[in-house]
PDB file of N, CA, C and O in Angstrom:
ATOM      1  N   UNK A   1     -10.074 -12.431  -3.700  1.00  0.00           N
ATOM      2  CA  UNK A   1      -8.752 -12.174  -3.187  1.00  0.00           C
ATOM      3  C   UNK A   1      -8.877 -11.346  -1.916  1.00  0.00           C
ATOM      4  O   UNK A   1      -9.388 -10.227  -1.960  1.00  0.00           O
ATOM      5  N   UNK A   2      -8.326 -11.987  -0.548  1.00  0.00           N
ATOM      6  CA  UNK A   2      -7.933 -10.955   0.436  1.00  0.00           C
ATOM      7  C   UNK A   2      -6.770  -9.886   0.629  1.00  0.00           C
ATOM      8  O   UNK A   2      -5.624 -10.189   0.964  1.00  0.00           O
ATOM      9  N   UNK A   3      -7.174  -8.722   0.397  1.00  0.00           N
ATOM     10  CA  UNK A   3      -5.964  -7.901   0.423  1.00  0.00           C
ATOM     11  C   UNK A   3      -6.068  -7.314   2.238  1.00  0.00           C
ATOM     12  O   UNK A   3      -6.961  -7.401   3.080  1.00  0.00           O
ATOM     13  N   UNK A   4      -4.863  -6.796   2.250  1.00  0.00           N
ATOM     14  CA  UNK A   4      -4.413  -5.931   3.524  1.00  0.00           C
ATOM     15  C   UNK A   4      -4.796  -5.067   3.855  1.00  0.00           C
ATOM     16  O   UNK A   4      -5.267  -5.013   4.991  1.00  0.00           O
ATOM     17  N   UNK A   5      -4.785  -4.095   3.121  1.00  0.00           N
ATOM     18  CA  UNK A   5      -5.984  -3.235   2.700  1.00  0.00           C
ATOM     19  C   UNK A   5      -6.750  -3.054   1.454  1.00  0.00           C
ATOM     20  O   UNK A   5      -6.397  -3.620   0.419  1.00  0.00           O
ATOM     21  N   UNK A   6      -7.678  -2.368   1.504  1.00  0.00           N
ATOM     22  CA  UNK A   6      -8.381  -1.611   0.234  1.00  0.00           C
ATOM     23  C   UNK A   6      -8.653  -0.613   0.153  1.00  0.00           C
ATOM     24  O   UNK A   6      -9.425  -0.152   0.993  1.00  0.00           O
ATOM     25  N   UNK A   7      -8.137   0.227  -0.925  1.00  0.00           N
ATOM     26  CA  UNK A   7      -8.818   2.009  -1.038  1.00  0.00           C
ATOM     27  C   UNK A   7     -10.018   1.736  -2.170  1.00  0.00           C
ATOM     28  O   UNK A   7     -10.003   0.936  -3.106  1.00  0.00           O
ATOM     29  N   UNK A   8     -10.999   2.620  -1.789  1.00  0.00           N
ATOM     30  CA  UNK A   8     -11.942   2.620  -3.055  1.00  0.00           C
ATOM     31  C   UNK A   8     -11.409   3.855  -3.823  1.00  0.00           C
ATOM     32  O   UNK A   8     -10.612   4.662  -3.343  1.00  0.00           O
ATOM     33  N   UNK A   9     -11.860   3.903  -4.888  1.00  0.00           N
ATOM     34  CA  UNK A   9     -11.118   4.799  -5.599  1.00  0.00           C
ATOM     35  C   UNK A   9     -12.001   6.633  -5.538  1.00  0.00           C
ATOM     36  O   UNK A   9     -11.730   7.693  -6.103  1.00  0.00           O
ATOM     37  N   UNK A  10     -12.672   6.380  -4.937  1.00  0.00           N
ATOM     38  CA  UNK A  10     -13.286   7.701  -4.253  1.00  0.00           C
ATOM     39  C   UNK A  10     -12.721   8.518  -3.241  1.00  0.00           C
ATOM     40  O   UNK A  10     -12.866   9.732  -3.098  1.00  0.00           O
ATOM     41  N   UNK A  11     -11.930   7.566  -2.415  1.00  0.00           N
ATOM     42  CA  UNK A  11     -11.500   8.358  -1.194  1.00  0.00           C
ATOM     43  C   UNK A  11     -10.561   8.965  -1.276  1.00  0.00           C
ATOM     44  O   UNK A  11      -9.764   8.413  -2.035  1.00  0.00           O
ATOM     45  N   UNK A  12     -10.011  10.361  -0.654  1.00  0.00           N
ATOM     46  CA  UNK A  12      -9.488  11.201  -0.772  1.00  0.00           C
ATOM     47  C   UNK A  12      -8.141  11.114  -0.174  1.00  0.00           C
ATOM     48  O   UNK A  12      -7.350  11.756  -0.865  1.00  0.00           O
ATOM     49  N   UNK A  13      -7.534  10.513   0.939  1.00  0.00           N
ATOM     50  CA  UNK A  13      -6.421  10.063   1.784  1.00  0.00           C
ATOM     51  C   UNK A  13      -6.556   8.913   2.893  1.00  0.00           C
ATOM     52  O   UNK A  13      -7.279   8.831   3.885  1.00  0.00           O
ATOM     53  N   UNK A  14      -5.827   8.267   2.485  1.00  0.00           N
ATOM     54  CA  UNK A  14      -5.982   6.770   3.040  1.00  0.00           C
ATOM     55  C   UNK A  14      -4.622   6.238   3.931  1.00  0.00           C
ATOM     56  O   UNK A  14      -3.989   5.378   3.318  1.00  0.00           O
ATOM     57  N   UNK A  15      -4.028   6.616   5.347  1.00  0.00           N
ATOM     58  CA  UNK A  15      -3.266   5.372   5.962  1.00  0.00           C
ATOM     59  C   UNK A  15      -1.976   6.543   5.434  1.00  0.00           C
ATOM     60  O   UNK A  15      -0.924   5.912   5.329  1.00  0.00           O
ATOM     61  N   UNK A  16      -1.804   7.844   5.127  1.00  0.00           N
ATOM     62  CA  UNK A  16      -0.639   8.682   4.785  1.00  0.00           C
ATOM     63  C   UNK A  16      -0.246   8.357   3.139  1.00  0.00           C
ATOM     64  O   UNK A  16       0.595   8.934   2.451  1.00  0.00           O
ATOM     65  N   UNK A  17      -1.109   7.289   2.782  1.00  0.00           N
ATOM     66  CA  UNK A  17      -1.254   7.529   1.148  1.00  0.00           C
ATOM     67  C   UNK A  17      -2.082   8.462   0.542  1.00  0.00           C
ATOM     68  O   UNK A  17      -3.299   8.377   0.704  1.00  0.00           O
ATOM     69  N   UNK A  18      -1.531   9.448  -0.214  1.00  0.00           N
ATOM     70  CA  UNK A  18      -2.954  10.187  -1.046  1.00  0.00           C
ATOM     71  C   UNK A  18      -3.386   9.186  -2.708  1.00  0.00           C
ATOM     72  O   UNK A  18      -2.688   8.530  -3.481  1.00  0.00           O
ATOM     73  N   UNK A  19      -4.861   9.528  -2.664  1.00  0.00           N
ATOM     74  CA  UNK A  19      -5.093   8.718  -3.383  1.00  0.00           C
ATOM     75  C   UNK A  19      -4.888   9.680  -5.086  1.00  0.00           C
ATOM     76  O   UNK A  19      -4.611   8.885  -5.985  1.00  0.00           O
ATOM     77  N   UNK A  20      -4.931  10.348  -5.305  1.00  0.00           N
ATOM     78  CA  UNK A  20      -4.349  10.605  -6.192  1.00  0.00           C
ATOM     79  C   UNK A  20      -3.069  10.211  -6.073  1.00  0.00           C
ATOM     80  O   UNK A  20      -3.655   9.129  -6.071  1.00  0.00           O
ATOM     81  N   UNK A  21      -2.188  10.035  -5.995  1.00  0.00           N
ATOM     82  CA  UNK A  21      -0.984   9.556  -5.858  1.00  0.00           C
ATOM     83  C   UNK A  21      -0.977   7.978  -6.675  1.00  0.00           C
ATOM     84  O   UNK A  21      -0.346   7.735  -7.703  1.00  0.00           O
ATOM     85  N   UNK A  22      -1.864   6.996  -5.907  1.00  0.00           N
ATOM     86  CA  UNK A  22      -2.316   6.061  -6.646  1.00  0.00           C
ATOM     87  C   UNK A  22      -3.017   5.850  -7.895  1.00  0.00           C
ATOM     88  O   UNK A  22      -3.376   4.742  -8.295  1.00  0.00           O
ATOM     89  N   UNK A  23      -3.204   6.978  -8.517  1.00  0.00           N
ATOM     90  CA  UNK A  23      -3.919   7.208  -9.588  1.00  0.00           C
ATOM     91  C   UNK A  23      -3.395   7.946 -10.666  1.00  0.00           C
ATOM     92  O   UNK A  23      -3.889   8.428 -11.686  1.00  0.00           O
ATOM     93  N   UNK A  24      -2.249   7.911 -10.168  1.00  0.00           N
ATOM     94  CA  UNK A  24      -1.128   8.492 -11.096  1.00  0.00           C
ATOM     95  C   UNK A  24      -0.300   7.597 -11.153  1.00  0.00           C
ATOM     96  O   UNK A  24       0.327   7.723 -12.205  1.00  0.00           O
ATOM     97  N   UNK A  25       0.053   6.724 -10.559  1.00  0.00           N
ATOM     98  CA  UNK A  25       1.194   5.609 -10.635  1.00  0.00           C
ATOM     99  C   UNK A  25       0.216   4.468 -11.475  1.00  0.00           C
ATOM    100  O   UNK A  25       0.953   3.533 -11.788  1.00  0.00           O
ATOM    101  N   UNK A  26      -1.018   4.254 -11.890  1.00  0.00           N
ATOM    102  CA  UNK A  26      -1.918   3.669 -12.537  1.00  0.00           C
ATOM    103  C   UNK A  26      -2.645   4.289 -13.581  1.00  0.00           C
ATOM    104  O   UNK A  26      -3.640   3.817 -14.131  1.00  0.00           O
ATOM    105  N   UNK A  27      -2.119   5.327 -13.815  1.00  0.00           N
ATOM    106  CA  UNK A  27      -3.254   6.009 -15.002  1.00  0.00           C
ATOM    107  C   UNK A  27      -2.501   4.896 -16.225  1.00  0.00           C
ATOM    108  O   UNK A  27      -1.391   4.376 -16.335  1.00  0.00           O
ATOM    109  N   UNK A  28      -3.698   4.879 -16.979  1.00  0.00           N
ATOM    110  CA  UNK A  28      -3.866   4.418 -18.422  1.00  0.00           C
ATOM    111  C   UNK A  28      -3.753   2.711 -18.231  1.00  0.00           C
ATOM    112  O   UNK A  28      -3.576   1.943 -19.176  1.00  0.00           O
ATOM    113  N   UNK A  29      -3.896   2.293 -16.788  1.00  0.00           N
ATOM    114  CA  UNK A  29      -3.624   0.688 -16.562  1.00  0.00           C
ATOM    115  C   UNK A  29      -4.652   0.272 -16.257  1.00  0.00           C
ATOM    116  O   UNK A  29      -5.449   0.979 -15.641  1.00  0.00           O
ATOM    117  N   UNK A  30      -4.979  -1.245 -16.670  1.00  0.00           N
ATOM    118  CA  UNK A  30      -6.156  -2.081 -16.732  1.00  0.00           C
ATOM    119  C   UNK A  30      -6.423  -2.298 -15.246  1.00  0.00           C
ATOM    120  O   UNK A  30      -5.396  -2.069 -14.607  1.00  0.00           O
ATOM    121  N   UNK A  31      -7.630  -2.725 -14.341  1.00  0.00           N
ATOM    122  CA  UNK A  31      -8.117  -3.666 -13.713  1.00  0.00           C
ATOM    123  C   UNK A  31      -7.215  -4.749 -13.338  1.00  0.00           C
ATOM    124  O   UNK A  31      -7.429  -5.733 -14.046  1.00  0.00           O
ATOM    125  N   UNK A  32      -6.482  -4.894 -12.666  1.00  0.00           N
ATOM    126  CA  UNK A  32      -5.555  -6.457 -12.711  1.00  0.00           C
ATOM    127  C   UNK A  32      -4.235  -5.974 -12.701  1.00  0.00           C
ATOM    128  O   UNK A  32      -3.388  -6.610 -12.074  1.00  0.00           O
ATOM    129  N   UNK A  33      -3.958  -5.037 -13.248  1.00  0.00           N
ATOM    130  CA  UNK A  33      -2.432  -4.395 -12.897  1.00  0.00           C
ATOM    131  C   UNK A  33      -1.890  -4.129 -11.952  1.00  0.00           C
ATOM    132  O   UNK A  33      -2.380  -3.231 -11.266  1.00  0.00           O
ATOM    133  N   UNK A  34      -0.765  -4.727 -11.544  1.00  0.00           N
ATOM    134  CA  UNK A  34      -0.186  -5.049 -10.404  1.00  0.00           C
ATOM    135  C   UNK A  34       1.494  -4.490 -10.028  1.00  0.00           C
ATOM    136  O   UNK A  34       2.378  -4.841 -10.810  1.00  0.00           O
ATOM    137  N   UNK A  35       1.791  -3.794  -9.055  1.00  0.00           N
ATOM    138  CA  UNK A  35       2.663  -3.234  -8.985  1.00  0.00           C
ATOM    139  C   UNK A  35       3.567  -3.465  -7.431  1.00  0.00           C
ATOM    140  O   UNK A  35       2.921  -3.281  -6.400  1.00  0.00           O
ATOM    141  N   UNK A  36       5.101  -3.879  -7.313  1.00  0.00           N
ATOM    142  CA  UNK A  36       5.569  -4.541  -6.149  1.00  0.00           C
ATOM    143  C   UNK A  36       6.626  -3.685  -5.741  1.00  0.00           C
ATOM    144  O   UNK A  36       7.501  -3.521  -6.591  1.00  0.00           O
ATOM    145  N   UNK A  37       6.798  -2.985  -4.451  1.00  0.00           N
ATOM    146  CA  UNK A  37       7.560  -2.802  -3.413  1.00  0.00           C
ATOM    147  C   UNK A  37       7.949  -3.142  -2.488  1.00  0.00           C
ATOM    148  O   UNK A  37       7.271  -3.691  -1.620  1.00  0.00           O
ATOM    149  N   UNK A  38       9.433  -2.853  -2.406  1.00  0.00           N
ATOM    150  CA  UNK A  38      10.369  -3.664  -1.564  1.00  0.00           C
ATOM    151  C   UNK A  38      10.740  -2.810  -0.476  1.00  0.00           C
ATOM    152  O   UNK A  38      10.797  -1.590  -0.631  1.00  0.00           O
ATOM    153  N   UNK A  39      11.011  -3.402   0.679  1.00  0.00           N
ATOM    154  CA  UNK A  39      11.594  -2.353   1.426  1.00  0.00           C
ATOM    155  C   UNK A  39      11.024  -3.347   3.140  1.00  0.00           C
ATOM    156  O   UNK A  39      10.133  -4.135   3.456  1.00  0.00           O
ATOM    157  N   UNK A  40      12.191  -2.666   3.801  1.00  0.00           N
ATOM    158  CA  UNK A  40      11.857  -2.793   5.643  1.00  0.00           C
ATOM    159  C   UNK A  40      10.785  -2.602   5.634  1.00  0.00           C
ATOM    160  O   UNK A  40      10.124  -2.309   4.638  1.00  0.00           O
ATOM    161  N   UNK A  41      10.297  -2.758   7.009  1.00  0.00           N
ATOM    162  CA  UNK A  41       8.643  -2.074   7.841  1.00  0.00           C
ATOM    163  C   UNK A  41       9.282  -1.396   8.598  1.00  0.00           C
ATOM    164  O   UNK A  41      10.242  -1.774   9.269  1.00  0.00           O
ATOM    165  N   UNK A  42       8.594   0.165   8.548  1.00  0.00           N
ATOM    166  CA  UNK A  42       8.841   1.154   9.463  1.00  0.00           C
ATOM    167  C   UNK A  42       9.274   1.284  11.110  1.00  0.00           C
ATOM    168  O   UNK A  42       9.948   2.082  11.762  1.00  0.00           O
ATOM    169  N   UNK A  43       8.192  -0.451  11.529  1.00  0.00           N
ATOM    170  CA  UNK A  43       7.807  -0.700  12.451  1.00  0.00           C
ATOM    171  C   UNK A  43       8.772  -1.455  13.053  1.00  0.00           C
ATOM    172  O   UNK A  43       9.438  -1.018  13.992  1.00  0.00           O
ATOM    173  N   UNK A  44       8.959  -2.973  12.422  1.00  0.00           N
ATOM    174  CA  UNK A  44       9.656  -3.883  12.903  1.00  0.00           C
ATOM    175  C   UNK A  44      11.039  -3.991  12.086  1.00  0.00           C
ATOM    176  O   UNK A  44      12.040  -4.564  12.516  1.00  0.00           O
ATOM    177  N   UNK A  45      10.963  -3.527  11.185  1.00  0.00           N
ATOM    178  CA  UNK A  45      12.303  -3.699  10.075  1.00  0.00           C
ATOM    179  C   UNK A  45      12.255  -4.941   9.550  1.00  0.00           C
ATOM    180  O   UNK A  45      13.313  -5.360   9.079  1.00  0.00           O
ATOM    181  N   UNK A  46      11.096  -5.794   9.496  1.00  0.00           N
ATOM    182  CA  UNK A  46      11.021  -6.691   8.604  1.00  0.00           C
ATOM    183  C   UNK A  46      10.963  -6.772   7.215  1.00  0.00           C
ATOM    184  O   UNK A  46       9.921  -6.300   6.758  1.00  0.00           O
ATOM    185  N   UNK A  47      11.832  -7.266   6.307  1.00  0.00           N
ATOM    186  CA  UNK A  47      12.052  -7.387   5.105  1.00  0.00           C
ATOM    187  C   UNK A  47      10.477  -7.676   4.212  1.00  0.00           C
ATOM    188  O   UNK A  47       9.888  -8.748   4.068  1.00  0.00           O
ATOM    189  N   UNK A  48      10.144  -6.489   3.777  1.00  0.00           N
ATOM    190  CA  UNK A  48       8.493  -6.952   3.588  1.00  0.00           C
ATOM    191  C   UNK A  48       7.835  -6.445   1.793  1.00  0.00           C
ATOM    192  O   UNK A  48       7.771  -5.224   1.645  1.00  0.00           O
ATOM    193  N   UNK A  49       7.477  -7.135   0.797  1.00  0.00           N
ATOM    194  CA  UNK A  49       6.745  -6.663  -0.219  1.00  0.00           C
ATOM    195  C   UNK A  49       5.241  -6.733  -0.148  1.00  0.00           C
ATOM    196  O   UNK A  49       4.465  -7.676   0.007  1.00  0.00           O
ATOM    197  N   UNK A  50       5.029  -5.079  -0.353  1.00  0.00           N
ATOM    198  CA  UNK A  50       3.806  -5.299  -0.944  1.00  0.00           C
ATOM    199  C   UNK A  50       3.484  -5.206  -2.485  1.00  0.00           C
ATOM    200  O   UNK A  50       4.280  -4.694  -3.272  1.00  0.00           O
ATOM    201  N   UNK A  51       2.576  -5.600  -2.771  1.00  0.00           N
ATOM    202  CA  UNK A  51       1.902  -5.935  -3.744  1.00  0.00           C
ATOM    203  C   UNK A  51       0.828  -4.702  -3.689  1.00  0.00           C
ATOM    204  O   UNK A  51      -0.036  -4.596  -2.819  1.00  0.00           O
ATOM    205  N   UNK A  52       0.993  -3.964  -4.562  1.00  0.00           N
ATOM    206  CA  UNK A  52      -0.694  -3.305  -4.745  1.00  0.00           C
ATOM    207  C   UNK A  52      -1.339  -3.454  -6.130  1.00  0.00           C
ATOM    208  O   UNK A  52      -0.612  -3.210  -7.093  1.00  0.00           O
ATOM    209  N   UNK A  53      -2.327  -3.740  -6.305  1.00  0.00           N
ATOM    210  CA  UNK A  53      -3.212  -3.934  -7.707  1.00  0.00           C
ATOM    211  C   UNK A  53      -4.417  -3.174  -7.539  1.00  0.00           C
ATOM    212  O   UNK A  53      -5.083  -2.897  -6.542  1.00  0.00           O
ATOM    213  N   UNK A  54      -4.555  -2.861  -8.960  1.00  0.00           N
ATOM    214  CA  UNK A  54      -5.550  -1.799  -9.688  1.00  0.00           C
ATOM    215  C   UNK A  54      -6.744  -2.609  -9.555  1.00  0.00           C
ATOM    216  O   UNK A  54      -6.669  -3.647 -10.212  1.00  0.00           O
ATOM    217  N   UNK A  55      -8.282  -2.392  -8.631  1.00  0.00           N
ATOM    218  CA  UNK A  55      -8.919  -2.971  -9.251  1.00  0.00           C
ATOM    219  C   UNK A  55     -10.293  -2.291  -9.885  1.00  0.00           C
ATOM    220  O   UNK A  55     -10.288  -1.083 -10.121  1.00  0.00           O
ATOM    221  N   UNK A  56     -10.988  -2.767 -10.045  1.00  0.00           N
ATOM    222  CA  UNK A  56     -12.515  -1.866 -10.908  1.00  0.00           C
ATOM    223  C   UNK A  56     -12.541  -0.705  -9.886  1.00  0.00           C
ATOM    224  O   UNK A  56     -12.143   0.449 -10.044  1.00  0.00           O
ATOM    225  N   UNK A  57     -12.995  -1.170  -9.010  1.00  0.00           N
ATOM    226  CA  UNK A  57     -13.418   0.343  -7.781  1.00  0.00           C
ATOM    227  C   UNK A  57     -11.910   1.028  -7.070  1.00  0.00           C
ATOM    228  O   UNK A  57     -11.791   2.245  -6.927  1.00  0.00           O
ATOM    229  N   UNK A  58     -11.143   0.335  -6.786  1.00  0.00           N
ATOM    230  CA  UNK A  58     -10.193   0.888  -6.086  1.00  0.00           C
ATOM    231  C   UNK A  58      -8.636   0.087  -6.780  1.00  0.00           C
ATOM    232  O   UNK A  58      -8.408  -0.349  -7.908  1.00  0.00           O
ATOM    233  N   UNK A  59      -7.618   0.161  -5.302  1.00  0.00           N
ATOM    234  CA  UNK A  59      -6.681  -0.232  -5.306  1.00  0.00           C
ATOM    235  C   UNK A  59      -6.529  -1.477  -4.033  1.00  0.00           C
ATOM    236  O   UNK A  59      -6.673  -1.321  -2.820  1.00  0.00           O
ATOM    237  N   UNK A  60      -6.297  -2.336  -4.553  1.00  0.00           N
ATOM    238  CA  UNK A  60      -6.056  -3.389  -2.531  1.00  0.00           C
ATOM    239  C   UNK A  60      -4.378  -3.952  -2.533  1.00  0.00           C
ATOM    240  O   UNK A  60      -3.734  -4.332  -3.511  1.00  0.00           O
ATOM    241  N   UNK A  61      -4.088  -3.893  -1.599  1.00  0.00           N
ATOM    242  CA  UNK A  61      -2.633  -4.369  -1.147  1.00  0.00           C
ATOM    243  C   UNK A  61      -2.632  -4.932  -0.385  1.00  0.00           C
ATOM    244  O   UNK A  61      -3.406  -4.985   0.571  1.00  0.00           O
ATOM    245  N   UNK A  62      -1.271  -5.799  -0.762  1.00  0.00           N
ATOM    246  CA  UNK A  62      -1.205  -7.097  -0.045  1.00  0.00           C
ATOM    247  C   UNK A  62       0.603  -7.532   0.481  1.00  0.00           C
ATOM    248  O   UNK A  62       1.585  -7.646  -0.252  1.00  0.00           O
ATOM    249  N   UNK A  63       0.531  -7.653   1.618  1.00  0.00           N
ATOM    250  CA  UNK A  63       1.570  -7.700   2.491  1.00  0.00           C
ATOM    251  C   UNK A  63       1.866  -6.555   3.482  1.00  0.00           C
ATOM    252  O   UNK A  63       2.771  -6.633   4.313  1.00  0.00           O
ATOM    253  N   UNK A  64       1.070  -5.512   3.351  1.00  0.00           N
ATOM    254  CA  UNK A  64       1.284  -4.427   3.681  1.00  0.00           C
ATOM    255  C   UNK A  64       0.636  -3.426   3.401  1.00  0.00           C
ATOM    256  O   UNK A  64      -0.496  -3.397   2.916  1.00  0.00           O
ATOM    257  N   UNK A  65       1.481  -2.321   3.760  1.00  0.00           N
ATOM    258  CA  UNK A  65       0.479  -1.107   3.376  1.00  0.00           C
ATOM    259  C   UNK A  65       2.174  -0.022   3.074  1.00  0.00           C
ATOM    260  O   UNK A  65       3.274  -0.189   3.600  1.00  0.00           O
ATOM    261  N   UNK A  66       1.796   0.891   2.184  1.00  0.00           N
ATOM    262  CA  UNK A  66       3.135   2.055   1.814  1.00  0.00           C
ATOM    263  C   UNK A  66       2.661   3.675   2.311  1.00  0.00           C
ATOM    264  O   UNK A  66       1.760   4.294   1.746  1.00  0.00           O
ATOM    265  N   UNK A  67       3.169   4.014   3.054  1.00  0.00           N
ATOM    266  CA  UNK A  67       2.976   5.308   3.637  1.00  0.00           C
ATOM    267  C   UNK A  67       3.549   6.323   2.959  1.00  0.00           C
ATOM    268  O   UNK A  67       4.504   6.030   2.240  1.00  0.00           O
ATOM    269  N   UNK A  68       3.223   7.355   3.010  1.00  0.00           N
ATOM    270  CA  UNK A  68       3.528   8.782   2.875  1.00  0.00           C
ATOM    271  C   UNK A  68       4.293   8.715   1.257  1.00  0.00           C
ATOM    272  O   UNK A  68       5.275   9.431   1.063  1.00  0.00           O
ATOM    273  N   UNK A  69       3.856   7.962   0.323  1.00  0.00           N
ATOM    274  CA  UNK A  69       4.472   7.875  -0.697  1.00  0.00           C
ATOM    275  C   UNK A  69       4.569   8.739  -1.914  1.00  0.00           C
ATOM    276  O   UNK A  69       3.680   9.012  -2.720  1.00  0.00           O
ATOM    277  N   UNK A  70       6.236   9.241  -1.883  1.00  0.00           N
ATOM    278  CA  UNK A  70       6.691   9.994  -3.070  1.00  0.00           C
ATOM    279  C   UNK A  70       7.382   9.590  -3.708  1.00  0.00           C
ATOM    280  O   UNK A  70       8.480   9.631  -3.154  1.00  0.00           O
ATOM    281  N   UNK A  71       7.467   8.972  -5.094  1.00  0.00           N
ATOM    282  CA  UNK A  71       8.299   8.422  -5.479  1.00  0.00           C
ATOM    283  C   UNK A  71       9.593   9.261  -5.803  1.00  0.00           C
ATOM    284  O   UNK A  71       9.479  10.482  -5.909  1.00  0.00           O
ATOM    285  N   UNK A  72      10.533   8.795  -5.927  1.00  0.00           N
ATOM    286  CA  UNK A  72      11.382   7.342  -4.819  1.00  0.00           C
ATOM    287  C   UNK A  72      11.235   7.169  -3.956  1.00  0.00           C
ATOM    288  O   UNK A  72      11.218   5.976  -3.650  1.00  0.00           O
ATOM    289  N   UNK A  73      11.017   8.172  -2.889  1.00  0.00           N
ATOM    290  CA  UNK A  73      11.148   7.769  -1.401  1.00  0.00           C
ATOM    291  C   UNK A  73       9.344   7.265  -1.477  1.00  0.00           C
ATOM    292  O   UNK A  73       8.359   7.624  -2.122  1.00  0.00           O
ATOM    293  N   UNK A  74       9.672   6.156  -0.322  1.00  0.00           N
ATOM    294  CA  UNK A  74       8.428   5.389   0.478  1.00  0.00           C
ATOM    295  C   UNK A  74       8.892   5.124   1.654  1.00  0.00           C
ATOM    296  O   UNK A  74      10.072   5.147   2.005  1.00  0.00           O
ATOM    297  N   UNK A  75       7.611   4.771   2.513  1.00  0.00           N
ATOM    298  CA  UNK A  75       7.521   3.700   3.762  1.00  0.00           C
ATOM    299  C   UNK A  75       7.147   2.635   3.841  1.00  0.00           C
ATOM    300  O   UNK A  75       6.432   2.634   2.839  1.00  0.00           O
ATOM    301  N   UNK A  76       7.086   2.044   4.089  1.00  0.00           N
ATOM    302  CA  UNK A  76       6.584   0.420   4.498  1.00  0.00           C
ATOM    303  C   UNK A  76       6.371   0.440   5.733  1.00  0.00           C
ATOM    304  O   UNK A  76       7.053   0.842   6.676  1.00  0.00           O
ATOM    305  N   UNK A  77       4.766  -0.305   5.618  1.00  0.00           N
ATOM    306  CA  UNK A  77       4.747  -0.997   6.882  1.00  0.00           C
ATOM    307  C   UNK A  77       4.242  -2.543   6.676  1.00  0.00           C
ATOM    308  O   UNK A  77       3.490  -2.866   5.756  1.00  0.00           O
ATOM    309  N   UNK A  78       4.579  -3.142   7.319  1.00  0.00           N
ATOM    310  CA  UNK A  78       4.521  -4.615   7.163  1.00  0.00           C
ATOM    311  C   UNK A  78       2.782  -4.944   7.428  1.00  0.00           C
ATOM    312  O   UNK A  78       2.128  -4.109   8.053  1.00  0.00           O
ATOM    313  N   UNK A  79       2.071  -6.298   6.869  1.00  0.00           N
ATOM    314  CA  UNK A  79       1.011  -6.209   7.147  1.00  0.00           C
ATOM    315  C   UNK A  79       0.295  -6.518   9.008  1.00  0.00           C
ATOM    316  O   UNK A  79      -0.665  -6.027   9.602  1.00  0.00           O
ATOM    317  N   UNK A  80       1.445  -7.654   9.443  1.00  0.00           N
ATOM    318  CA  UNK A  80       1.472  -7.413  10.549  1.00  0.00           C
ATOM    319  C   UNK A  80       0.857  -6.367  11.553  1.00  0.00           C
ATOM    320  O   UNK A  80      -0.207  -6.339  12.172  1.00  0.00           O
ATOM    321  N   UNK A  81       2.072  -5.412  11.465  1.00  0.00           N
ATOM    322  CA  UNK A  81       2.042  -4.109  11.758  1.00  0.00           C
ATOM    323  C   UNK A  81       1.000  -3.211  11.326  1.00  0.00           C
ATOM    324  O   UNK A  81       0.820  -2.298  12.132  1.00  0.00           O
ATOM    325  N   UNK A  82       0.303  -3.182  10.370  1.00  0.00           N
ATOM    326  CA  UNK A  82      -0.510  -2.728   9.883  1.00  0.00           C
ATOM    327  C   UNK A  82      -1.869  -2.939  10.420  1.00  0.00           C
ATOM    328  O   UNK A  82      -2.815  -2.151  10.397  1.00  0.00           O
ATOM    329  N   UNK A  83      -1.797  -4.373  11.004  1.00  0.00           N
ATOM    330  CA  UNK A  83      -3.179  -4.626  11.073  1.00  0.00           C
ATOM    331  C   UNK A  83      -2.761  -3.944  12.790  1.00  0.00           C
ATOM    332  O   UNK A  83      -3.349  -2.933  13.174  1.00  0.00           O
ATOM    333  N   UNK A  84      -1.920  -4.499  13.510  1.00  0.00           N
ATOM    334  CA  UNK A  84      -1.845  -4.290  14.936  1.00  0.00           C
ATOM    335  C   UNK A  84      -1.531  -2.830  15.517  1.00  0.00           C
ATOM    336  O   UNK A  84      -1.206  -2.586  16.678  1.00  0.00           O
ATOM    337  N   UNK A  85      -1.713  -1.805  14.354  1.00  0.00           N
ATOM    338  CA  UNK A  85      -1.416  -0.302  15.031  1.00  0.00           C
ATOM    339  C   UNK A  85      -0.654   0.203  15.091  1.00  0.00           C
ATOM    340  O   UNK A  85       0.236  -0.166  14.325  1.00  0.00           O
ATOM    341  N   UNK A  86      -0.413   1.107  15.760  1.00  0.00           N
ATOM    342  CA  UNK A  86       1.616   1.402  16.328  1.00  0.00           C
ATOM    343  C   UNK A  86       1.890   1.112  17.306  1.00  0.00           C
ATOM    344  O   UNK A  86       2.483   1.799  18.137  1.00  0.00           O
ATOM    345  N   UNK A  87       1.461  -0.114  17.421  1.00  0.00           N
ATOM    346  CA  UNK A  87       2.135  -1.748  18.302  1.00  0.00           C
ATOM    347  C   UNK A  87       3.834  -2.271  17.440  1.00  0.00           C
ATOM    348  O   UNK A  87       4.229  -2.533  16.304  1.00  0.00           O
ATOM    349  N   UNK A  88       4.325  -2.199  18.681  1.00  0.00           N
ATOM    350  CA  UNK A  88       6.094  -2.343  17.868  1.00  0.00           C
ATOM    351  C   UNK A  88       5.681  -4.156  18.122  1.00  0.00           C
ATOM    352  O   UNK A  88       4.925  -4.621  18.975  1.00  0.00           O
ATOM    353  N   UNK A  89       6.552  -4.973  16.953  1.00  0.00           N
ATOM    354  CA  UNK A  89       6.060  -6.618  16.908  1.00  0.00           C
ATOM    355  C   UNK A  89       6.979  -6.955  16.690  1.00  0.00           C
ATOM    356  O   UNK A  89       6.914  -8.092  16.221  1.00  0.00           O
ATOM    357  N   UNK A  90       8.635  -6.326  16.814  1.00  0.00           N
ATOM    358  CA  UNK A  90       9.746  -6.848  16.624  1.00  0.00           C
ATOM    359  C   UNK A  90      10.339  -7.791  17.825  1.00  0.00           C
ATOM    360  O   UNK A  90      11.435  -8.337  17.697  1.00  0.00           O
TER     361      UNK A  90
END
């Protein structure tokens, strides 16, 4: 599977995600567990889900990437955008 990104599950802050953060929204969940957010891109305001799933070593996401995340509040950024920087693509 190609994801958008990937955190390994070692690293300490990733892209304005902390990785504990991700490891709390996944404790006690299998390998394969999969979890979906909705929301604009920060960037372009494109209507965008990502997908992030639990895997053996890390976490990888797909459509995107989620910034500075506290639940409830999040960011989105589209994968687009993600890959191209803080390049505006609207």
């Amino acid at each position: 599977m190609e994801y958008s990104a990937y955190w390994m599950a070692q690293e300490i802050d990733s892209v304005g995600m902390k990785i504990e953060t991700l490891h709390g929204i996944f404790h006690g969940k299998n390998p394969g567990h999969t979890l979906e957010y909705q929301g604009k891109c920060c960037v372009c305001a494109k209507e965008t889900i990502v997908s992030i799933t639990k895997t053996s070593s890390g976490y990888g996401f797909i459509g995107g990437v989620i910034h500075d995340f506290e639940a409830p509040n999040f960011i989105i950024k589209c994968d687009v955008c993600f890959h191209q920087g803080s390049k505006k693509t609207a």
